[in-house]
C-alpha positions in Angstrom: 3.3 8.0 3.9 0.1 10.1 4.6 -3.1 8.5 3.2 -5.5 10.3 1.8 -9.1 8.4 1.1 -10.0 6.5 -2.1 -8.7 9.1 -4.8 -5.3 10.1 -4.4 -3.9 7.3 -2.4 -1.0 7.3 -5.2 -0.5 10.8 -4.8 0.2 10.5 -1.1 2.1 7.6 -2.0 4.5 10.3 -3.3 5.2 12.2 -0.3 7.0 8.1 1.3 9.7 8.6 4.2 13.3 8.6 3.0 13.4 5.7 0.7 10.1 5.3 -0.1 10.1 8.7 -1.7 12.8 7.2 -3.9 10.9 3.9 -4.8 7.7 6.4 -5.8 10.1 8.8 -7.5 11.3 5.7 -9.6 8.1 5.3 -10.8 6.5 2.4 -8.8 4.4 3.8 -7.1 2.9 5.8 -10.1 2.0 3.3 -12.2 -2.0 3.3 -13.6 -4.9 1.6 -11.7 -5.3 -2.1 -12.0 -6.6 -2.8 -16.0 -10.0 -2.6 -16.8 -11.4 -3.5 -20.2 -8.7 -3.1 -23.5 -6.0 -3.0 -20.9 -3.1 -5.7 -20.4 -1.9 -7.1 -17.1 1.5 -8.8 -15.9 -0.2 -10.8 -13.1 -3.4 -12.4 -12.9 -6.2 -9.2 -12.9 -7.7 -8.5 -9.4 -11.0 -7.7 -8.3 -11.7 -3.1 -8.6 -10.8 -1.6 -5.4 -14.5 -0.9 -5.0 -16.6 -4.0 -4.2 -20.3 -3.8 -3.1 -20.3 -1.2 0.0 -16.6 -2.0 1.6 -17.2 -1.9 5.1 -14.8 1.1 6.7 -11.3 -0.1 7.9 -11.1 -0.5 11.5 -9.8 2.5 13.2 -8.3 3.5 16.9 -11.9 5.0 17.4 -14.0 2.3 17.4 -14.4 0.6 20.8 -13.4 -2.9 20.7 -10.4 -1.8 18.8 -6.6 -1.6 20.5 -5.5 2.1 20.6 -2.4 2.8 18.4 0.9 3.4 20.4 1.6 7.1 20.6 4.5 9.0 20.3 4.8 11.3 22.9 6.9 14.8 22.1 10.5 14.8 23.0 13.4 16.8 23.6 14.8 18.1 20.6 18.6 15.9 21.2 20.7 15.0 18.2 19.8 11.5 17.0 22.4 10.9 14.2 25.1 13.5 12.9 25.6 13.4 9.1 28.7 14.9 7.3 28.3 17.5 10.5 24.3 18.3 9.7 22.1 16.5 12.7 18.8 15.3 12.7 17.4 15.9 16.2 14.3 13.3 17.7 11.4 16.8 17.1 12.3 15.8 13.5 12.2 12.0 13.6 9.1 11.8 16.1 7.6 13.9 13.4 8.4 11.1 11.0 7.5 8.5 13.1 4.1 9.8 14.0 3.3 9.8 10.1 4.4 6.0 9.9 2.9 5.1 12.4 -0.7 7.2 11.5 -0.2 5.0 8.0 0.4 1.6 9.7 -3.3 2.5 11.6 -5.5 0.1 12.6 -2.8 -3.3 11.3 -0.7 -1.5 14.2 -3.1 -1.5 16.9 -4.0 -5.0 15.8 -0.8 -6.8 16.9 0.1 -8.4 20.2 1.8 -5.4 22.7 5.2 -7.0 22.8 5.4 -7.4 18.0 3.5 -3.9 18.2 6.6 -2.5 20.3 8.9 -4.2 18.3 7.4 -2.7 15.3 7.5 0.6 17.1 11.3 0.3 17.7 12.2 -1.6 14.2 10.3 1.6 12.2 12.5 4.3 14.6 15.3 2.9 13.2 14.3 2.5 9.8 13.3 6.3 9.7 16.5 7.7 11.0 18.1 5.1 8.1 16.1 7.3 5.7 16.8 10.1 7.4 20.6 9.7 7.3 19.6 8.5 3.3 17.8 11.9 2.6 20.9 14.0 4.2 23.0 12.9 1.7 20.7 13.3 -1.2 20.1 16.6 -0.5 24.0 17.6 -0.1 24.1 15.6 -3.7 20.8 17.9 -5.4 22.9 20.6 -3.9 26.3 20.0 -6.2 24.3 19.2 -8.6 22.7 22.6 -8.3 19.8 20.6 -9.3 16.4 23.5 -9.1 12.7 22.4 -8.8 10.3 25.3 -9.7 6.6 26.1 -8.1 5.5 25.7 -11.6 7.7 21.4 -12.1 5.9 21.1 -8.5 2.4 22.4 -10.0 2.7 20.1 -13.3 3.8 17.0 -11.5 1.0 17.3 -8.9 -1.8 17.6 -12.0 -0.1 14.5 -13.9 -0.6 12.5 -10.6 -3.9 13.9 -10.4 -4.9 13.0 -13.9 -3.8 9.4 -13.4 -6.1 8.8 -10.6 -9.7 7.2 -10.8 -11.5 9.8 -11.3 -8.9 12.0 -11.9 -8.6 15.1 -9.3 -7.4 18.3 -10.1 -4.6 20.3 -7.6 -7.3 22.3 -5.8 -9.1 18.2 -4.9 -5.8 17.3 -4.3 -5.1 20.1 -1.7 -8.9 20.3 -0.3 -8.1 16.6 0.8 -4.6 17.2 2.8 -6.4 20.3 4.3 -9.1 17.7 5.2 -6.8 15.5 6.6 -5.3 18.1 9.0 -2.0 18.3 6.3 -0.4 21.6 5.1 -0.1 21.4 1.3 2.8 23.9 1.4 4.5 21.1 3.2 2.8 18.5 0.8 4.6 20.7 -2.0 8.2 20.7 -0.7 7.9 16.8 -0.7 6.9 16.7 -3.7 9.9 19.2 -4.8 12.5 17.1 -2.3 11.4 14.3 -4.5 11.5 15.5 -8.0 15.2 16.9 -7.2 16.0 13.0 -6.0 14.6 11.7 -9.2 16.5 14.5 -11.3 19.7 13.3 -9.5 19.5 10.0 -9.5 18.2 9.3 -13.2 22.1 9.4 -14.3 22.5 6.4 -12.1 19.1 4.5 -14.5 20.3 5.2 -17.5 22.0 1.8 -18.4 21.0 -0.4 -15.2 17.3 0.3 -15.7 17.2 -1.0 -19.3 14.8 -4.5 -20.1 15.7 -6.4 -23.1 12.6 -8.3 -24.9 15.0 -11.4 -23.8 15.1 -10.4 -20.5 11.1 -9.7 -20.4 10.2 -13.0 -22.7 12.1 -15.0 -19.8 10.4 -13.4 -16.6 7.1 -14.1 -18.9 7.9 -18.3 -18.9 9.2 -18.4 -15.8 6.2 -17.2 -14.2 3.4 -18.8 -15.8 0.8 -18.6 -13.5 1.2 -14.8 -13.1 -0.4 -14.7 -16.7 -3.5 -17.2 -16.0 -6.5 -15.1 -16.1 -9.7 -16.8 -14.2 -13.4 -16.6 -15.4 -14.1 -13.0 -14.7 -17.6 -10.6 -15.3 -17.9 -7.3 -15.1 -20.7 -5.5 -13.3 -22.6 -2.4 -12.0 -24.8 -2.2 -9.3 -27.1 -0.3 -7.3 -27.0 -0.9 -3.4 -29.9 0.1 -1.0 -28.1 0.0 1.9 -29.3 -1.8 4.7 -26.8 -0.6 7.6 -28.0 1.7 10.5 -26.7 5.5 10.2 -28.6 5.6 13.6 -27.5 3.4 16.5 -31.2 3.7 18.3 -32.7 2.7 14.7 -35.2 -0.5 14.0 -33.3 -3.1 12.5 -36.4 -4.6 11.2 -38.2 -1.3 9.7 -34.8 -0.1 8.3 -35.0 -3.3 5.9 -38.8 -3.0 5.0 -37.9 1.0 4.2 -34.6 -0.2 2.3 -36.3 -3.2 0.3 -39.5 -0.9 -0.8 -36.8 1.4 -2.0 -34.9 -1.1 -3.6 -38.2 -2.0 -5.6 -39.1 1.1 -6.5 -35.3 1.5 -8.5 -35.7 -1.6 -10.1 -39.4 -1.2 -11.5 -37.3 2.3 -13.0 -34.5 0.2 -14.5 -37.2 -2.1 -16.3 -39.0 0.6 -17.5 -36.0 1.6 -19.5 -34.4 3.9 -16.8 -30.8 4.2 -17.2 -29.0 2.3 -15.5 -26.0 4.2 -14.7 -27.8 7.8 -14.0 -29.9 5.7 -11.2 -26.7 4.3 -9.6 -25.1 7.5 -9.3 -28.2 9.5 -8.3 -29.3 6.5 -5.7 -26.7 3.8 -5.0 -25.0 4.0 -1.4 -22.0 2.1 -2.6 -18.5 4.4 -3.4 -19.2 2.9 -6.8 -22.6 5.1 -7.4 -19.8 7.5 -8.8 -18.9 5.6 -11.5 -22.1 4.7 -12.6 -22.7 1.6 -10.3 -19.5 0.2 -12.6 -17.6 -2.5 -10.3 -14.8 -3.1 -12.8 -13.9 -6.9 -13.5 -13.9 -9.3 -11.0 -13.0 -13.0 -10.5 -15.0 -15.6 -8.2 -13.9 -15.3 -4.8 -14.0 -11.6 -5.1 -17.4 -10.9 -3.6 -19.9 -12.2 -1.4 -21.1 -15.1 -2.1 -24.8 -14.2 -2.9 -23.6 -11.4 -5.0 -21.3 -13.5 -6.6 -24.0 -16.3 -7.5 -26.2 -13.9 -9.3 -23.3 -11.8 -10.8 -21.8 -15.0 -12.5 -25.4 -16.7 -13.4 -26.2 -14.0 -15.6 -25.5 -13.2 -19.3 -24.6 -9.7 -20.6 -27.1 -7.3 -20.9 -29.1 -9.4 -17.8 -30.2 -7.4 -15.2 -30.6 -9.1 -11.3 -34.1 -9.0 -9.2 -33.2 -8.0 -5.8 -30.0 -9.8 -3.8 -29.5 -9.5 -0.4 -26.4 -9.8 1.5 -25.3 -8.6 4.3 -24.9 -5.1 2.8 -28.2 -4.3 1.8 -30.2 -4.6 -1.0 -28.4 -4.7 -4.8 -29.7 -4.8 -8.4 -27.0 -6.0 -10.8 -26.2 -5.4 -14.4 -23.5 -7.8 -15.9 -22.0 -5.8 -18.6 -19.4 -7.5 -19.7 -18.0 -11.6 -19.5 -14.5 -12.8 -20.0 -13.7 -16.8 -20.1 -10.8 -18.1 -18.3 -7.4 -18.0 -20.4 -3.9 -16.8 -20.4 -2.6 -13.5 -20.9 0.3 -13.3 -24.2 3.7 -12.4 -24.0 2.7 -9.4 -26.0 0.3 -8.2 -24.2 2.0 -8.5 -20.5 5.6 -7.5 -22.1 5.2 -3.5 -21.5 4.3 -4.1 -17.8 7.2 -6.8 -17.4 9.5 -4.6 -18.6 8.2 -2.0 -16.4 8.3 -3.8 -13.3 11.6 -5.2 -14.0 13.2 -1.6 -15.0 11.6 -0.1 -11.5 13.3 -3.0 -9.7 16.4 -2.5 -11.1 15.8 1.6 -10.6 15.4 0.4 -6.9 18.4 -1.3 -6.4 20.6 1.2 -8.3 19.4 3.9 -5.9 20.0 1.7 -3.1 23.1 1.1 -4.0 23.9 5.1 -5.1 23.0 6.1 -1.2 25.0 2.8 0.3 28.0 4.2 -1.7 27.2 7.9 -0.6 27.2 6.1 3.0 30.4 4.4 3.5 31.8 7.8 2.3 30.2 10.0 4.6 30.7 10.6 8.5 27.8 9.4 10.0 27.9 9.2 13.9 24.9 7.7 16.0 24.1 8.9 19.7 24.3 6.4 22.2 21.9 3.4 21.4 20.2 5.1 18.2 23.0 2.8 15.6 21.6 -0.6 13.7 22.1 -3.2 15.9 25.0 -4.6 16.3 25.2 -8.7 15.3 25.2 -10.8 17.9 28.6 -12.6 18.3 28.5 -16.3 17.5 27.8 -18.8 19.9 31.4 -20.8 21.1 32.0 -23.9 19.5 33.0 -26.6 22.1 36.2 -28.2 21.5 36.1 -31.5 20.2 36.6 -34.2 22.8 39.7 -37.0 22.3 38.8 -40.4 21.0 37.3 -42.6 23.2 40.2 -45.3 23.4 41.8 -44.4 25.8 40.1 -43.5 29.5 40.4 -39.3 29.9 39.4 -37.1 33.0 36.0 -35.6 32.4 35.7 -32.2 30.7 33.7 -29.4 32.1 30.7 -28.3 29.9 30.9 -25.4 28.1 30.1 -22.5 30.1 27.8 -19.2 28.7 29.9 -16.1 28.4 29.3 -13.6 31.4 27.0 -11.4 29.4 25.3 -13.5 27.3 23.7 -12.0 24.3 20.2 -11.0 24.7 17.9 -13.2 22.6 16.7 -11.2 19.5 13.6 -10.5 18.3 12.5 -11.6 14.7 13.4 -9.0 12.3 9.4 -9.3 10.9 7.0 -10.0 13.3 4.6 -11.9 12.8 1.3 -10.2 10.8 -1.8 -10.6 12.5 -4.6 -12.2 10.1 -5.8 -9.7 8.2 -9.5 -8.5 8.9 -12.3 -10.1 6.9 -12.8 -7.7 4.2 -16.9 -7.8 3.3 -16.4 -8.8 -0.2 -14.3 -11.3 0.4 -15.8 -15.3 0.6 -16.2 -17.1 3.9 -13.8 -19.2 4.3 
């Protein structure tokens, strides 16, 4: 999937390789940001994306990190043949160089031998999809199923409108031009994927339904899914004590960034608002909202942040904390005691999670049928891998009451299979995020 920053990540989302344009098209990946205040959860509420200034993820560029394999151009030779249409490696390195752009810096973080393995386990999941998309499209085909510019257009401003903030079509396309896309290109996925969805909604119908049963026992069979911790909610404004200049003083960047820091809250005291000075000074993402940091749970932030956040009472506002980030003033605005969330407010997103499971698997199931039906031929090397055979058993030996002539060991067949590598790889740990506590 491409990634686009912040904003549309779920819009992206949409434009998923093979199948995981059919588990967005389902609906999973659409679903709404994580709930603030008024809004239910079906699992234990997390921490807002944005926490005081995230620290950028690691990327290729920066010079102690590992640089991403790359995918060098090839010839364009047939990879797979499906029902007579091929798909040729131009096509698939194409794919692959997306997946692998989106795997980033978690890529470049693993070992050489699991980041070639995850190289050569992704190859063969894209041709998979591939192979899966082939036969949708001969399916939307039949079904003489047409998407319109103007279904395109509306489903790209009902993404948009579901985003925090919500983005219009012209944000939406100013950030894949940023990114180097083409939104024409952006467009046909989203059309490739609306005609899937049309097709395959015939296949939902029944298998997709939830009972209240159904939800009520996912609900007490999951208890702790519905345990909600001590949480506050809070805004801030950061002062940011991080060098934009590599050849900057340290030291006078913090005196410049604490006299700043002063100067904001003496405004806040004085009855300045709150939210207008966040957004016209704060350095954190969050200065767009208002400073607003959403609900959070201990554990979520740093820890100095943290103590002050959850020693005050609504309405409080902080004197100056420092971490590691620079220099914040906080406003708790809201408090929320530990408890449990009810069956009747987690029901609608049980019974949404369990519907787009059971969407997944139907879909699964559609293109494994639309599979086994098809002629699908592999070039040389490019199939699944083939099981290894099972090792021999060695014959059981007679009893031992009578003497018998010693029996040769069991010798290895003459091509031994080669020993295979873990279908998942182990994940490196992930990267400290900055809000996150010390362990």
């Amino acid at each position: 999937m491409m990634r686009v920053a912040s904003g549309p990540g779920r819009l992206m989302s949409f434009l998923g390789l093979g199948l995981l344009v059919l588990v967005v098209i389902s609906g999973l990946a659409c679903k709404k940001q994580a709930p603030t205040t008024g809004e239910t959860s079906t699992a234990k509420p997390e921490a807002p994306a944005q926490a005081p200034t995230p620290a950028p993820a690691a990327t290729a560029t920066e010079p102690n990190a590992p640089k991403p394999i790359a995918i060098e151009p090839q010839i364009d030779t047939t990879v797979v043949t499906v029902n007579g249409k091929t798909v040729g490696e131009q096509e698939l390195s194409k794919r692959m160089a997306a997946t692998m752009r989106q795997l980033g810096s978690k890529l470049a973080s693993l070992p050489p031998q699991y980041a070639a393995q995850v190289q050569k386990q992704v190859r063969q999941q894209v041709i998979e999809n591939l192979i899966a998309e082939r036969l949708l499209d001969e399916q939307v085909t039949a079904a003489d199923i047409k998407i319109t510019d103007a279904d395109v257009e509306a489903e790209i401003t009902k993404s948009g409108a579901q985003q925090q903030p919500p983005i219009t079509v012209a944000d939406f396309k100013a950030r894949v031009e940023a990114q180097g896309g083409n939104f024409d290109e952006v467009k046909n996925e989203f059309r490739k994927g609306m005609g899937y969805r049309r097709l395959l909604e015939s296949q939902w119908v029944e298998k997709a339904k939830v009972s209240d049963e159904e939800a009520k026992q996912y609900y007490d069979s999951h208890p702790t899914e519905y345990e909600v911790p001590e949480q506050v909610r809070a805004s801030h404004i950061l002062v940011s004590t991080q060098p934009k200049d590599p050849n900057a003083d340290p030291n006078q960047l913090k005196v410049t960034a604490k006299a700043k820091a002063e100067k904001l809250l003496k405004q806040v005291k004085d009855g300045g608002d709150f939210a207008a000075i966040a957004k016209e000074n704060s350095d954190c993402p969050s200065a767009a909202q208002g400073g607003d940091l959403g609900l959070f749970s201990r554990g979520r932030m740093v820890p100095a942040f943290e103590n002050a956040a959850f020693a005050m009472k609504v309405g409080d506002v902080s004197e100056i904390v420092e971490t590691q980030f620079g220099y914040h003033i906080i406003k708790v605005t809201e408090r929320k005691d530990a408890g449990v969330t009810s069956f009747d407010e987690a029901k609608t997103g049980i019974t949404e999670r369990l519907s787009n499971e059971r969407r997944n698997t139907a879909t699964k199931q559609y293109i494994q049928s639309l599979k086994e039906k098809a002629k699908v031929v592999y070039a040389p090397g490019e199939g699944p891998a083939a099981a290894a055979p099972p090792a021999p058993t060695p014959k059981p030996q007679p009893a031992a009451s009578a003497p018998v002539a010693s029996q040769p060991t069991a010798q290895p067949a003459a091509n031994p299979p080669a020993e295979q590598p873990a279908a998942n790889p182990p994940t490196p740990a992930p990267t400290p995020e900055p809000n996150a506590t010390k362990p």
